[in-house]
C-alpha positions as CSV (number, residue, x, y, z in Angstrom):
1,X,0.0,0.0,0.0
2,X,1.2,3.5,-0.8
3,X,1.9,5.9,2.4
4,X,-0.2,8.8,2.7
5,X,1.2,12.2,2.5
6,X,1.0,15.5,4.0
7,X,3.6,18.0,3.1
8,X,5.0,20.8,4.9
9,X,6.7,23.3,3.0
10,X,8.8,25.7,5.1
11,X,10.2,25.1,8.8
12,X,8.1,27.5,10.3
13,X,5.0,26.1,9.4
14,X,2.6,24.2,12.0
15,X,0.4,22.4,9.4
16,X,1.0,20.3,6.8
17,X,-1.3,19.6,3.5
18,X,-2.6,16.4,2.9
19,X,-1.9,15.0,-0.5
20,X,-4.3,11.6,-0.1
21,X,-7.5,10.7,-0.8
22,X,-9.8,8.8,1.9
23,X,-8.4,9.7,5.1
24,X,-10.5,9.2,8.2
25,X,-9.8,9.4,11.9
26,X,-6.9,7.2,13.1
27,X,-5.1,6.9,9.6
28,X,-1.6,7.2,9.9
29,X,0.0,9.9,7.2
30,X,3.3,10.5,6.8
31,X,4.3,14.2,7.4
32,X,7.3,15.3,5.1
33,X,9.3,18.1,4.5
34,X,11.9,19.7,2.2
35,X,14.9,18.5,4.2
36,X,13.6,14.8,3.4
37,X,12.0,14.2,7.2
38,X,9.0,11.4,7.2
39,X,7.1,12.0,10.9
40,X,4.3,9.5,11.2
41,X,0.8,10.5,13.0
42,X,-2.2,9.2,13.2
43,X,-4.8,11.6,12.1
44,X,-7.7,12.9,14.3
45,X,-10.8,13.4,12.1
46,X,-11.7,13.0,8.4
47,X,-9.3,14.7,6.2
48,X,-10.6,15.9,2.7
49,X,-7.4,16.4,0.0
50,X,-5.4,19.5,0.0
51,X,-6.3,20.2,3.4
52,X,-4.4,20.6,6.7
53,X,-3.0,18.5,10.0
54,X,-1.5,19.6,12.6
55,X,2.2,18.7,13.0
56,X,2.7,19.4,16.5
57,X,0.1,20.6,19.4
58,X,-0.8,24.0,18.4
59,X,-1.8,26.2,21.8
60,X,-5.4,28.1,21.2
61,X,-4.4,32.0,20.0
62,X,-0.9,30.8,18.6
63,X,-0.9,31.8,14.8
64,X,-1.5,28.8,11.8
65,X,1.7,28.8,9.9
66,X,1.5,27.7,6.2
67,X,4.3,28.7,3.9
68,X,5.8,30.1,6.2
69,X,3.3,32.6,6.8
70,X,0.8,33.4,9.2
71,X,-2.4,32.2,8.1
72,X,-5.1,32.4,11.2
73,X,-4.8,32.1,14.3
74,X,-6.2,28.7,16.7
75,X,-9.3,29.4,18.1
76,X,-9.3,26.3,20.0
77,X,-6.4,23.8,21.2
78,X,-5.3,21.5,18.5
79,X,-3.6,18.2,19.0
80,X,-0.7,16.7,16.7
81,X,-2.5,14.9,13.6
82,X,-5.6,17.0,14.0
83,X,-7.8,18.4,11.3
84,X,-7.4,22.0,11.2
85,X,-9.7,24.4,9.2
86,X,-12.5,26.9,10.0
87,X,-13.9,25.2,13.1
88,X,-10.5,25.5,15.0
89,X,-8.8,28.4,13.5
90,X,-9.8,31.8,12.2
91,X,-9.0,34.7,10.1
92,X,-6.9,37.3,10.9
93,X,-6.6,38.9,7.4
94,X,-8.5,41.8,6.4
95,X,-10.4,42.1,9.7
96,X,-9.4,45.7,10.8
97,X,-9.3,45.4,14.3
98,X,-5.9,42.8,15.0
């Protein structure tokens, strides 16, 4: 069977984007980066493809970092392998008052 992948792209970033089709809570991805790094974890919830996991426990107010940019901020806690998207993180673009 082929390993599931989830990329992350720069050393800053806290998320990595899944690259796989059909992965549901407790399937195990292989998180990789440009240096070459594989980090195994066993997702928490159903991942849809091109979207993100957490790579390590991200506090809740601590900024989303994809690309190496700041992309939201955690509204919630989010555990390593977790799905991460609008119900755990928000905005911070274009708001006005941050």
């Amino acid at each position: 069977m082929e390993p599931k992948i989830a990329l992350k792209v720069d050393d800053k970033d806290n998320v990595a984007t899944v690259f796989a089709n059909g992965i549901s809570d407790g399937t195990e991805v292989e998180i990789r980066d440009k240096k070459g790094d594989i980090s195994p974890v066993s997702v928490i919830g159903d991942i849809p493809y091109g979207h993100k996991i957490a790579v390590r426990d991200i506090r809740e107010g601590e900024a989303i970092m994809k690309y190496g940019e700041s992309i939201g901020g955690a509204s919630a806690d989010i555990k390593r392998g977790e799905y991460v998207h609008i119900h755990n993180m928000e905005a911070r673009r274009g708001r006005g008052d941050l």
